[in-house]
Structures are given as C-alpha cells and as structure tokens.
C-alpha positions as CSV (number, residue, x, y, z in Angstrom):
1,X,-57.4,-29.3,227.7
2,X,-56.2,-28.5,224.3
3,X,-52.5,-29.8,224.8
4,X,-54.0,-33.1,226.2
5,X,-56.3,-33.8,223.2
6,X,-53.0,-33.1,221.4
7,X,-51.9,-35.8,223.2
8,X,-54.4,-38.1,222.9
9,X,-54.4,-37.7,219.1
10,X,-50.5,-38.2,218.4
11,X,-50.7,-41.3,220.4
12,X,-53.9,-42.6,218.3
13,X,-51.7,-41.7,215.4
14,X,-48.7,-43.4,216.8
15,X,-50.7,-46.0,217.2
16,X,-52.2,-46.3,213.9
17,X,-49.1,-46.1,211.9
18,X,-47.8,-48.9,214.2
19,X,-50.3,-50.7,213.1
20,X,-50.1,-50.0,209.8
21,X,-46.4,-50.6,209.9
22,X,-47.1,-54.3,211.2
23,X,-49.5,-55.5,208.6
24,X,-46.9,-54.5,205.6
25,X,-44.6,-56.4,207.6
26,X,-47.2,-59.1,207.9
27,X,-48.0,-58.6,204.3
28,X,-44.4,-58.6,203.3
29,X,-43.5,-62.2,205.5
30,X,-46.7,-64.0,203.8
31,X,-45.2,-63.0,200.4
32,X,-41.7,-63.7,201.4
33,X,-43.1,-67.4,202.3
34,X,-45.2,-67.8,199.1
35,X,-42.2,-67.0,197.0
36,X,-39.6,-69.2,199.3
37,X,-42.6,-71.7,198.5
38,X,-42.2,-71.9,195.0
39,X,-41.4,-75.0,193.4
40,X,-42.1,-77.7,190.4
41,X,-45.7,-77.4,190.8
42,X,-46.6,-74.3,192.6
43,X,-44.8,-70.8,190.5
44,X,-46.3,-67.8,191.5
45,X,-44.1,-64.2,190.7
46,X,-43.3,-61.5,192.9
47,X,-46.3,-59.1,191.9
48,X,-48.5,-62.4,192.7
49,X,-46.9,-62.9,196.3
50,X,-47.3,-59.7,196.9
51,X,-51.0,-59.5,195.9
52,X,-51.4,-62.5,197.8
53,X,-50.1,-61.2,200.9
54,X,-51.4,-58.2,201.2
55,X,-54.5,-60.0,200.7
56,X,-54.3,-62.8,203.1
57,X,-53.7,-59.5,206.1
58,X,-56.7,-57.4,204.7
59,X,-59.3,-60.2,204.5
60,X,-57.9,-62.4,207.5
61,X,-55.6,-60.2,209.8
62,X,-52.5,-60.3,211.2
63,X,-53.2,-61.7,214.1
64,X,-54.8,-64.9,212.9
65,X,-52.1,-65.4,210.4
66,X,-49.9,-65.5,213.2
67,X,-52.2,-68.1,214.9
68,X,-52.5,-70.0,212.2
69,X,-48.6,-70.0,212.0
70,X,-48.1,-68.4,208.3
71,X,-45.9,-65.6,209.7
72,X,-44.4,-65.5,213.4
73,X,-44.7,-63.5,216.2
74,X,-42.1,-61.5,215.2
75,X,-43.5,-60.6,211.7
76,X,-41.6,-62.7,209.7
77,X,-42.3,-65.8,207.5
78,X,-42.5,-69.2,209.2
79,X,-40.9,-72.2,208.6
80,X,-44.0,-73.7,206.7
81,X,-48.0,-73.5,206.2
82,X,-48.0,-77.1,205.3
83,X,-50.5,-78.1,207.3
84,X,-52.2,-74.6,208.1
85,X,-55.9,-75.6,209.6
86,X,-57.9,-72.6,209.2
87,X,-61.5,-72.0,210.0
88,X,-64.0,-72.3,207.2
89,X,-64.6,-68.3,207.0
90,X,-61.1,-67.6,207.1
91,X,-60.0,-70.4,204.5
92,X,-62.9,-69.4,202.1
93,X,-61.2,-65.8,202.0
94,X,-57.4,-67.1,201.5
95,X,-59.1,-69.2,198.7
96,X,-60.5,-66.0,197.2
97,X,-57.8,-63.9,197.5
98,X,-55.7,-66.6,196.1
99,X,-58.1,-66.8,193.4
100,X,-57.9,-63.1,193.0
101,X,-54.2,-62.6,193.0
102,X,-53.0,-65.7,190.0
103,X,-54.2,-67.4,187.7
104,X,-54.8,-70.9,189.6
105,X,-56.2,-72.2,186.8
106,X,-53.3,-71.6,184.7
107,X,-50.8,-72.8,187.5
108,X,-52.2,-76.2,187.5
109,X,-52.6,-76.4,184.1
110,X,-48.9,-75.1,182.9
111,X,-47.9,-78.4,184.8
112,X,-49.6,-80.5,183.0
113,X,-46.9,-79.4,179.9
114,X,-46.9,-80.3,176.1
115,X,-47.6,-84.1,176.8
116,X,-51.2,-84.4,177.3
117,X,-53.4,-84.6,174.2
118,X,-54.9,-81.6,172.6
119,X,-58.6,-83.5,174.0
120,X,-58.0,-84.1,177.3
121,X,-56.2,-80.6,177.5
122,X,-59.7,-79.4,176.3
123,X,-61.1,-81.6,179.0
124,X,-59.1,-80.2,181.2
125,X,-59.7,-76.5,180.9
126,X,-63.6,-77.2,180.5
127,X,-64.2,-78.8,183.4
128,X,-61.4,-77.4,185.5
129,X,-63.8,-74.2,186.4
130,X,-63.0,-71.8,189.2
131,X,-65.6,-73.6,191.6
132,X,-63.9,-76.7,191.5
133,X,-60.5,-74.4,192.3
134,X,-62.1,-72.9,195.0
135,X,-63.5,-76.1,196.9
136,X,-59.9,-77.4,196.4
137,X,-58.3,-74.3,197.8
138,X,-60.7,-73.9,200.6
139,X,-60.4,-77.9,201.7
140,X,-56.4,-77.4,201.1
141,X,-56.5,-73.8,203.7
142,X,-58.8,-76.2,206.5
143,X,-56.0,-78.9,206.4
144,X,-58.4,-81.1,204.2
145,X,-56.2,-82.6,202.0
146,X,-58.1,-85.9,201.0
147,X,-61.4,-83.4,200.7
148,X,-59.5,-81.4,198.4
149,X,-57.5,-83.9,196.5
150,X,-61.5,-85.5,195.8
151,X,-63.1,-82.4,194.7
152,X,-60.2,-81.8,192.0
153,X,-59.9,-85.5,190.4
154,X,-63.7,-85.9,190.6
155,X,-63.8,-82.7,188.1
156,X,-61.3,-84.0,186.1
157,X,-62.0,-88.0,186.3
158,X,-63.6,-87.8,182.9
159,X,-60.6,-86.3,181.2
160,X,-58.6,-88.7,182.7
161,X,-60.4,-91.2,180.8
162,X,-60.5,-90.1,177.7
C-alpha cells in the first residue's frame, strides 16, 4: 500500500511539474510574440513581455490562449493575435494585466512625440485616464476595433480641438 501511494504521488508530481513546465513555455511564447510584435507604435521591453506573459497564462490559461490562437499547440508563439476575439471575462483580464505590466498610457503618449503643443499634450494626459485605456484594451482583446477606436477618440476629441 505504501509503495503504491508512492506511486500515485510521483506521478501527481510528474504531473504537476509538467504542467508547470507548459505554462512557462506558454508564458515564454506570449512574450516572445509581444516582443516580435513591437513596432512604430506599440514598444514594450523584455521585462514588460515577460510580465505580460506570465500574466496573460495566470489570469486566462494556457489552454484558452491556445484557443484564442496567441500561442500554438505546440507552445510556441503564433503567427499573429491580430484579430484575437476573446470573451468579455477573459479580454477584461488581458486588459488588466496589460494595464499592470506597462505603462499604456505612456506608450500611446511617447507616439505622439515633441510635435503636439504643450496644451493639447496637457489635454492629452488629462483626459487619457486608465478607464478610457482599459475600455480600449478590452474592445481591442474582443476583436472590437471600431468600439475601441470610439472609446479612445471620444476621450481625446476635445484635445483634438483645441
């Protein structure tokens, strides 16, 4: 009886490093992705692709990143998460871990450069709060683009203006 429950827990903890194993390789593909990713308008570093990896596997799972196509089957980064369609739930927590992991605020804003005026940079950071970042993020994680697009000009229609 002894030898079996042995056994029984060497396999549970063969199992459990397995899966352990498979999320840092989960965690490692998202990152991997998010960095291949960066471009003109979208710079994240290492330490932030990392955050945001890990984070995307703790708060949505392996699994549905591989059903939502962000990594493969195989554990490795996919080709794209262009059009990534993700359930409300699950792209409310990529939203927040994004939120968690950089400083979206600052991303968008750095784009922006020297050429807008002192005011409307003012503008900018006022109404540019992290609740308008999150409906933005959490429209752009459902596939939502126009939604998304709406929220973030609607804040920032009066600075426009100005």
């Amino acid at each position: 009886m002894k030898i079996r429950t042995i056994g029984v827990a060497a396999v549970l903890a063969l199992a459990l490093t397995s899966c352990g194993n498979d999320d840092q390789a989960a965690a490692d593909a998202v990152a991997a992705g998010v960095m291949e990713g960066n471009d003109d308008t979208f710079q994240v570093t290492q330490e932030q692709a990392d955050c945001l990896g890990e984070g995307m596997v703790d708060e949505i799972g392996t699994d549905q990143l591989i059903e939502y196509k962000i990594i493969t089957k195989d554990l490795e980064q996919s080709d794209g998460i262009d059009s990534v369609k993700m359930s409300q739930s699950d792209a409310e927590a990529a939203a927040g871990v994004m939120q968690d992991c950089a400083d979206i605020k600052k991303i968008f804003t750095d784009q922006l450069g020297d050429s807008v005026p002192e005011e409307a940079a003012a503008c900018i950071d006022e109404n540019l709060s992290d609740e308008v970042l999150n409906e933005f993020l959490v429209a752009v994680f459902m596939d939502d683009q126009e939604a998304g697009t709406q929220s973030l000009m609607g804040a920032l229609q009066e600075c426009l203006s100005a």
